[in-house]
N, CA, C and O atoms as a DFTB+ gen file, in Angstrom:
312 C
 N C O
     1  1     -13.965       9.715     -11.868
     2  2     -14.053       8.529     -11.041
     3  2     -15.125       8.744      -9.977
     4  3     -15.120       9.753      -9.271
     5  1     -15.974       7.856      -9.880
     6  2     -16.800       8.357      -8.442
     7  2     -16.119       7.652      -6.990
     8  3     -15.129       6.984      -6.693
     9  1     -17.125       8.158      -6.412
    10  2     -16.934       8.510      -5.057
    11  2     -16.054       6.855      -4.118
    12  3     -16.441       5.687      -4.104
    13  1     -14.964       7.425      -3.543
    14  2     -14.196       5.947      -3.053
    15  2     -14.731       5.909      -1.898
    16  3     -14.896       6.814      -1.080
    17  1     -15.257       3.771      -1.823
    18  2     -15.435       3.910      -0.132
    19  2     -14.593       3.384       0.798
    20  3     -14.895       2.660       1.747
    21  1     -13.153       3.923       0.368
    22  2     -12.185       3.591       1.543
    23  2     -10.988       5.054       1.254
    24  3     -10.730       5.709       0.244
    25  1     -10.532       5.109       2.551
    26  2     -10.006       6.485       2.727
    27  2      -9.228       6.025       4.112
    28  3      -9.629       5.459       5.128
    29  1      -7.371       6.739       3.514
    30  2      -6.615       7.389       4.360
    31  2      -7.034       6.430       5.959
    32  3      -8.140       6.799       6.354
    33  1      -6.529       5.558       6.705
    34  2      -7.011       5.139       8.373
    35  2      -7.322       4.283       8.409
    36  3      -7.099       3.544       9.368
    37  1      -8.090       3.900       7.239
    38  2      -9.339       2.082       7.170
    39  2      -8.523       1.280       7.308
    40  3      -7.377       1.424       6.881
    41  1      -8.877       0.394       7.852
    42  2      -8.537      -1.190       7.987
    43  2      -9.042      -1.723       6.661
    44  3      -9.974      -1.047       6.226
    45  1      -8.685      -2.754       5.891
    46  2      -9.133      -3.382       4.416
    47  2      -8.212      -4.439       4.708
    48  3      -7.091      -4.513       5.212
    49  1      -9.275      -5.445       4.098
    50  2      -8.736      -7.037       3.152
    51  2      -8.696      -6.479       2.149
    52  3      -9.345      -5.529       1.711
    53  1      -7.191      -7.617       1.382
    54  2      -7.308      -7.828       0.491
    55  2      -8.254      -9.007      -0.367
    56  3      -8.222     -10.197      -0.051
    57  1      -9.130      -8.453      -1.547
    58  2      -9.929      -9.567      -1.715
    59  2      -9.235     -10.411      -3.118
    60  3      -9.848     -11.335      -3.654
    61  1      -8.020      -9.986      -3.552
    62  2      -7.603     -11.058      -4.781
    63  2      -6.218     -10.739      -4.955
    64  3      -5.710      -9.667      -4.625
    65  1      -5.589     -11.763      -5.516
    66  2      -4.213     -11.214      -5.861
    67  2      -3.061     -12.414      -4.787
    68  3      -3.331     -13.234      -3.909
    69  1      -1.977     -12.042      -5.318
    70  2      -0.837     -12.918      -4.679
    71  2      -0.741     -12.781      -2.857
    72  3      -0.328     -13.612      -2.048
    73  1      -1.292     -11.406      -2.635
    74  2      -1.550     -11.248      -0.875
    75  2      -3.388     -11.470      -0.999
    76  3      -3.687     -10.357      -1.434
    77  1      -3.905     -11.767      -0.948
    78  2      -4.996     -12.185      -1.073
    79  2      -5.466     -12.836       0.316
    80  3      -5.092     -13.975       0.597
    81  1      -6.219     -12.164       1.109
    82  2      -6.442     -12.508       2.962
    83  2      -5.571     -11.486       3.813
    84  3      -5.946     -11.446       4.985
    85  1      -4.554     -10.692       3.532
    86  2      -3.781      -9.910       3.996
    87  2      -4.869      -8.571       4.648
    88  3      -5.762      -7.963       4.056
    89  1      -4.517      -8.467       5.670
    90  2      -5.214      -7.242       6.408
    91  2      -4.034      -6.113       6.425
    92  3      -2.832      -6.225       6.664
    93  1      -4.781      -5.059       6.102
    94  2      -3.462      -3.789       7.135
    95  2      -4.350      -2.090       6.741
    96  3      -5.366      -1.749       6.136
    97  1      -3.582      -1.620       7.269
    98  2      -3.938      -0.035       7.364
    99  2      -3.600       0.683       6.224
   100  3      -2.504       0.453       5.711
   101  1      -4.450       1.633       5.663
   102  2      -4.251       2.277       4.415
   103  2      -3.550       3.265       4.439
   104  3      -4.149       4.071       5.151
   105  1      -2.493       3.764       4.034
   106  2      -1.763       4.761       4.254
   107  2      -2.038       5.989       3.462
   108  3      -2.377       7.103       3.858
   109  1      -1.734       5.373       1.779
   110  2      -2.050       7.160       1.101
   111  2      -3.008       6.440       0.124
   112  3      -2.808       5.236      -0.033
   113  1      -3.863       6.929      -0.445
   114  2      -4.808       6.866      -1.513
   115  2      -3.700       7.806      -2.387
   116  3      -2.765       8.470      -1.940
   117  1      -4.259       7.574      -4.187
   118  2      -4.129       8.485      -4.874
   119  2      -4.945       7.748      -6.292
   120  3      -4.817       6.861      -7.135
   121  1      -5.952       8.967      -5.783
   122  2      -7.102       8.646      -6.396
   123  2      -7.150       9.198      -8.175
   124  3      -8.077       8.945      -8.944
   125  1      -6.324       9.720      -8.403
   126  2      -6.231       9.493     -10.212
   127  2      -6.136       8.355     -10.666
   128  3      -6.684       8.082     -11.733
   129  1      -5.465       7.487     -10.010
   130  2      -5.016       6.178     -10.318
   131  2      -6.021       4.505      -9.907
   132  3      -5.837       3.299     -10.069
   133  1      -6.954       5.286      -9.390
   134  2      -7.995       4.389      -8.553
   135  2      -6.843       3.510      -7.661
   136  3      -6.586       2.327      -7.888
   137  1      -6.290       4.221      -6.744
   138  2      -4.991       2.826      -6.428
   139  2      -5.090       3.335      -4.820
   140  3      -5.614       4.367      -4.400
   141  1      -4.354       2.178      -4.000
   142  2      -4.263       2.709      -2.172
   143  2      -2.863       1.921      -1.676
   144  3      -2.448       0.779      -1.875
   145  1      -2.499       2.717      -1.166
   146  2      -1.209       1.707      -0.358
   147  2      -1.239       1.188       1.149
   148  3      -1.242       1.784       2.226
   149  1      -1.261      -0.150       0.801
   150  2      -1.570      -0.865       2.223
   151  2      -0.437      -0.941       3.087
   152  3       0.466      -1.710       2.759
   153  1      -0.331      -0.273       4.135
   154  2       0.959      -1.289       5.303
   155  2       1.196      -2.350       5.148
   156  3       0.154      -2.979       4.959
   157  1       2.320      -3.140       5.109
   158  2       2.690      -4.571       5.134
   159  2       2.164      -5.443       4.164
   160  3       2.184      -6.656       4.372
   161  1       1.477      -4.753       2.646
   162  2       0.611      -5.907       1.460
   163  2       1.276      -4.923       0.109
   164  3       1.477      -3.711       0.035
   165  1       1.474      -5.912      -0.765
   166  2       2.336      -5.893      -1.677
   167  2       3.865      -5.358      -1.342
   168  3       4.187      -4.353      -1.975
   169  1       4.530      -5.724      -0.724
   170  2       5.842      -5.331       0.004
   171  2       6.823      -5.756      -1.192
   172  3       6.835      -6.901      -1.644
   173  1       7.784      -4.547      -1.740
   174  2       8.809      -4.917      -3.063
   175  2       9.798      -4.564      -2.451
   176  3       9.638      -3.784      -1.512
   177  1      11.312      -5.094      -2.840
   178  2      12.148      -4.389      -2.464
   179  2      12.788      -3.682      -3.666
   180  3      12.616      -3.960      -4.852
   181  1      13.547      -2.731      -3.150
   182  2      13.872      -1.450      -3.537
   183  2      14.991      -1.198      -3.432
   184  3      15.212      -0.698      -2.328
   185  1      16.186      -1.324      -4.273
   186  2      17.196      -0.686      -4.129
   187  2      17.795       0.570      -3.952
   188  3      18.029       1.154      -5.010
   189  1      18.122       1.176      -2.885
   190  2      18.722       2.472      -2.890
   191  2      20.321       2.871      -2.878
   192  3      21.123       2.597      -1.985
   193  1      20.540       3.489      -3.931
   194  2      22.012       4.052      -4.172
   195  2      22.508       5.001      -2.686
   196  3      21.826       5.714      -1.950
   197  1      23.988       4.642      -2.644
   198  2      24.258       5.558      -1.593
   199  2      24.269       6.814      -1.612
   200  3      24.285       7.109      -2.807
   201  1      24.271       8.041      -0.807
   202  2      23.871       9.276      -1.438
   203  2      25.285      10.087      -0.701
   204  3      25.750      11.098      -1.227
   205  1      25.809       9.559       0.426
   206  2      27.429      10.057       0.874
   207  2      28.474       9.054       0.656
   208  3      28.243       7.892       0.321
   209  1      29.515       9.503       0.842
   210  2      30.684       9.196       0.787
   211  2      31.154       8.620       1.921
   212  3      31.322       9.216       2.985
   213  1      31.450       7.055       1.639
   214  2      31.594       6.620       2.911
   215  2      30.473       5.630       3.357
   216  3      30.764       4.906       4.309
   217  1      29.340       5.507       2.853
   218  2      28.007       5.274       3.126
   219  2      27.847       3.751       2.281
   220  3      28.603       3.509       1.340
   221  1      27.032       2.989       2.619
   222  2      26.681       1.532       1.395
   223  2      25.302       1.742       1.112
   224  3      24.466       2.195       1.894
   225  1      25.131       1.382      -0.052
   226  2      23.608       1.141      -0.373
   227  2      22.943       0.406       0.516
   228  3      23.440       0.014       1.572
   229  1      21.681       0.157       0.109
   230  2      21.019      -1.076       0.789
   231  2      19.645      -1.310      -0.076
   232  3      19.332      -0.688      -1.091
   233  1      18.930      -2.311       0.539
   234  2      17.997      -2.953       0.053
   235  2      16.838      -2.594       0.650
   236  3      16.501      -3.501       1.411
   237  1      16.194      -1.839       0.660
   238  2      14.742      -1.682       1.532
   239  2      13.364      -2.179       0.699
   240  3      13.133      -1.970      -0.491
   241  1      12.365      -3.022       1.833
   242  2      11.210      -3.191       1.520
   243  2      10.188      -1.930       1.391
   244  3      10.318      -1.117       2.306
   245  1       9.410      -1.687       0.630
   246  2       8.135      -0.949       0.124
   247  2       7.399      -1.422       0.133
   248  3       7.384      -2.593      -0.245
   249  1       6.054      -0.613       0.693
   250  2       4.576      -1.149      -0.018
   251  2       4.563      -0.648      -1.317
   252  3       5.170       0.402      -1.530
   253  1       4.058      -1.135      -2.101
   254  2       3.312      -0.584      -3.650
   255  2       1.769      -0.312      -3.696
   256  3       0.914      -0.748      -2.925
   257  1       1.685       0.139      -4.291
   258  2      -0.036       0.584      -4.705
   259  2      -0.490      -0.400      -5.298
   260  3       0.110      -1.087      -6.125
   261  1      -1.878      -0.569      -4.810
   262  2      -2.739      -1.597      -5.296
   263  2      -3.778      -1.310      -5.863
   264  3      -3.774      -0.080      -5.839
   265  1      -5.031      -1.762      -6.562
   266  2      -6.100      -1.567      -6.984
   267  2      -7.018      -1.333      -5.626
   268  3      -7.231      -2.017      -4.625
   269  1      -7.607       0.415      -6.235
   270  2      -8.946      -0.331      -4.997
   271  2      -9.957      -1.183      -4.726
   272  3     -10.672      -1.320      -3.733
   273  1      -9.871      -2.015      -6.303
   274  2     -11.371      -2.485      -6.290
   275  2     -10.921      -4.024      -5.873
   276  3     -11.588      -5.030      -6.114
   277  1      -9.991      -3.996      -5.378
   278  2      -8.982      -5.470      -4.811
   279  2      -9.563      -5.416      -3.427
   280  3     -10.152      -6.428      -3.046
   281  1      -9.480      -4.334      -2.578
   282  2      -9.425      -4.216      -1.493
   283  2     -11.567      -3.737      -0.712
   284  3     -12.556      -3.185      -1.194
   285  1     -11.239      -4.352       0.548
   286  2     -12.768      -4.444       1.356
   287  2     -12.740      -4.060       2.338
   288  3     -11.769      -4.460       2.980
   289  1     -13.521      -3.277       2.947
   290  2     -13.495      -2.632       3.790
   291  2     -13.445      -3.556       5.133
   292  3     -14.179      -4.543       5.175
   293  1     -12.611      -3.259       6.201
   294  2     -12.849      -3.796       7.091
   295  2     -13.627      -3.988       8.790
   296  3     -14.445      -4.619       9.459
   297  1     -12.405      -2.660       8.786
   298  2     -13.085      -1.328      10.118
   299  2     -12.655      -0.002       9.246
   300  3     -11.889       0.095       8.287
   301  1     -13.414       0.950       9.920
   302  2     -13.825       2.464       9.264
   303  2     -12.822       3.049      10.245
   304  3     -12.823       2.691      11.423
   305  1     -12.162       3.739       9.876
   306  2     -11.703       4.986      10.998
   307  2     -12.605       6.264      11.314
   308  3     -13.452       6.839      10.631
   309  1     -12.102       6.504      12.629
   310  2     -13.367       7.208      13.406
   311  2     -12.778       8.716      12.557
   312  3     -13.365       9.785      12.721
Protein backbone atom coordinates (compact mmCIF):
# COMPACT_ATOMS: atom_id res chain seq x y z
CA UNK A 1 0.00 0.00 0.00
CA UNK A 2 1.66 3.38 -0.35
CA UNK A 3 2.23 6.02 1.70
CA UNK A 4 -1.18 7.36 3.85
CA UNK A 5 -1.86 11.07 4.03
CA UNK A 6 -3.74 10.98 7.19
CA UNK A 7 -2.42 9.68 10.52
CA UNK A 8 -3.37 8.98 14.20
CA UNK A 9 -4.57 13.23 15.56
CA UNK A 10 -5.94 14.66 12.05
CA UNK A 11 -9.00 16.28 11.87
CA UNK A 12 -10.87 14.69 8.42
CA UNK A 13 -14.25 15.04 6.53
CA UNK A 14 -15.99 12.63 5.57
CA UNK A 15 -16.22 12.86 1.74
CA UNK A 16 -19.07 10.00 0.89
CA UNK A 17 -21.19 7.64 2.50
CA UNK A 18 -24.33 7.68 4.91
CA UNK A 19 -22.14 10.29 7.40
CA UNK A 20 -21.03 12.14 4.55
CA UNK A 21 -20.06 16.10 5.92
CA UNK A 22 -19.27 14.57 9.38
CA UNK A 23 -16.01 16.01 10.89
CA UNK A 24 -14.04 14.32 13.85
CA UNK A 25 -10.65 13.16 15.09
CA UNK A 26 -8.89 10.05 13.93
CA UNK A 27 -8.23 7.72 16.49
CA UNK A 28 -6.43 4.40 15.25
CA UNK A 29 -5.44 3.78 11.63
CA UNK A 30 -4.84 0.17 10.63
CA UNK A 31 -3.23 0.31 7.70
CA UNK A 32 -3.43 -3.42 6.27
CA UNK A 33 -6.85 -2.70 5.79
CA UNK A 34 -6.50 0.82 4.14
CA UNK A 35 -9.21 1.72 6.93
CA UNK A 36 -9.25 4.74 10.02
CA UNK A 37 -11.56 5.14 12.86
CA UNK A 38 -13.21 8.39 13.23
CA UNK A 39 -14.62 9.78 16.72
CA UNK A 40 -18.31 10.20 16.56
CA UNK A 41 -18.66 8.87 12.36
CA UNK A 42 -19.95 5.61 11.61
CA UNK A 43 -21.24 5.04 15.28
CA UNK A 44 -22.87 1.09 15.59
CA UNK A 45 -24.21 -0.23 18.46
CA UNK A 46 -22.85 -3.09 20.10
CA UNK A 47 -24.12 -5.43 22.32
CA UNK A 48 -22.21 -6.50 25.33
CA UNK A 49 -22.86 -9.70 27.41
CA UNK A 50 -22.58 -9.37 31.12
CA UNK A 51 -19.27 -10.61 32.36
CA UNK A 52 -20.34 -10.80 36.53
CA UNK A 53 -22.86 -12.04 38.40
CA UNK A 54 -25.26 -9.74 39.36
CA UNK A 55 -24.37 -7.33 36.51
CA UNK A 56 -26.92 -6.50 33.11
CA UNK A 57 -25.74 -6.27 29.75
CA UNK A 58 -26.01 -3.23 27.84
CA UNK A 59 -25.98 -1.61 24.59
CA UNK A 60 -22.97 0.54 23.74
CA UNK A 61 -22.26 2.82 20.73
CA UNK A 62 -18.87 2.24 18.60
CA UNK A 63 -17.08 3.88 15.98
CA UNK A 64 -16.31 1.41 13.08
CA UNK A 65 -13.61 1.67 10.56
CA UNK A 66 -13.99 3.38 7.51
CA UNK A 67 -12.29 3.63 4.16
CA UNK A 68 -9.48 6.00 3.89
CA UNK A 69 -10.07 7.03 0.61
CA UNK A 70 -13.69 8.30 2.04
CA UNK A 71 -12.05 10.57 4.26
CA UNK A 72 -10.08 14.45 3.62
CA UNK A 73 -7.91 15.94 5.31
CA UNK A 74 -8.87 18.69 7.35
CA UNK A 75 -6.37 20.13 9.99
CA UNK A 76 -2.92 18.24 10.39
CA UNK A 77 -1.82 17.54 13.88
CA UNK A 78 1.20 19.27 15.07
Amino acid sequence: MSKLHIKKGDTVVVRSGADKGKKGKVVRIITKDGRAVVEGVRMMKKHVRARQDGKKGQVIEVAMPLAISKLALAEKSN
